[in-house]
N, C-alpha and C positions, 0 to 999 in steps of 0.2 A: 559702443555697440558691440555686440557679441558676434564672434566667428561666424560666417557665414556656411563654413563648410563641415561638414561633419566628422566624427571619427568612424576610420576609415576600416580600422583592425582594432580588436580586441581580444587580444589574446593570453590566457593564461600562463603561459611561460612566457611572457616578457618581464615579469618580476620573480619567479619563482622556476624551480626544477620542475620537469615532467620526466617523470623516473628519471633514465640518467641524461637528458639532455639537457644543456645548461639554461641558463636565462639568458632572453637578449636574442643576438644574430635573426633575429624574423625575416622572417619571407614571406612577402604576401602577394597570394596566388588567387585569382577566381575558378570557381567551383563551375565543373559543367553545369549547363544548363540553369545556370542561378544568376542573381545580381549581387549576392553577397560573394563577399572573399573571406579567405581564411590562410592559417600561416602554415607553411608548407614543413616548418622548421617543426614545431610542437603536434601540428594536428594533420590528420588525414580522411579521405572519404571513410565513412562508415563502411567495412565489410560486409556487410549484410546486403548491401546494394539498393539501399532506401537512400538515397541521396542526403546525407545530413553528412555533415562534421562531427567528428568527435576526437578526443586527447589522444596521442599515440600512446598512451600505458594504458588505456579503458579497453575492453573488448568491442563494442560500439555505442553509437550514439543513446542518448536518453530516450528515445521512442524506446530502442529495443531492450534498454536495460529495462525499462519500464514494463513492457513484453514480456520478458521474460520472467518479471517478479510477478505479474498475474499468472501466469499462467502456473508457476512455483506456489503461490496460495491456492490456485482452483483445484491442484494436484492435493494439497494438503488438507484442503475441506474435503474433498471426496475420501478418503484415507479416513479422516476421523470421524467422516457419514459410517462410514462401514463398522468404524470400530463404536462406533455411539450406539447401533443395533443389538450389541452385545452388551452394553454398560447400562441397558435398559431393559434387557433379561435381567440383570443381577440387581443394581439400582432401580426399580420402579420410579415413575415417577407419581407425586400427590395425589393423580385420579385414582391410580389402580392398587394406592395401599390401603390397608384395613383400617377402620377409626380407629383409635386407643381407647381405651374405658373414659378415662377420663374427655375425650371430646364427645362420651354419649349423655354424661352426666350434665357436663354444660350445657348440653342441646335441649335434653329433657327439664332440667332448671327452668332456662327460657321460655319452656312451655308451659312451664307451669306456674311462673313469675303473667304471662300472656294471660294467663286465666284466671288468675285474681282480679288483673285490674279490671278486666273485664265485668268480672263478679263485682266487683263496689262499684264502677258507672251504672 
């Protein structure tokens, strides 16, 4: 039968370096206001003050790295909205450029391919 009880820590520096702290030596500490625990040795509250856990080499937790990578693309669509304004004064896009000779020739062809068959039905 299989362990009844669960694991209890899981923590990333118990096999590996976290910047310069070693592996191993863990400490496991419970988080205010949580039922999970976390290692006091490699990890610490998120600075940002969202109650999460994160690596002591990370700046904070995955919410806010995540946070802060939208917000880093919503800045950068807005930036190339701006600059797409002007790349569409210079580049037109397919509605607003002139036919070529040659798509007036095809166009008129077809109509006039249209009107044959017409004429022999």
């Amino acid at each position: 039968m299989p362990k009844k009880t669960g694991t209890v820590h899981h923590c990333p520096g118990r096999n590996g370096w976290v910047a310069d702290i070693p592996p191993g030596s863990c400490r496991v500490m419970a988080s205010k206001g949580q039922k999970n625990s976390y290692c006091h040795t490699h990890q610490r509250m998120c600075p940002q003050g969202c109650d999460r856990v994160c690596l002591k080499s990370q700046p904070g937790c995955g919410l806010c790295v995540g946070r802060w990578a939208a917000e880093a693309r919503a800045e950068k669509a807005e930036a190339s909205s701006k600059d797409g304004k002007e790349d569409d004064f210079f580049n037109p896009p397919k509605e607003r450029r002139k036919p070529k000779a040659e798509d007036k020739d095809k166009t008129s062809g077809a109509e006039d391919n249209d009107k044959k068959s017409e004429a022999e039905a």
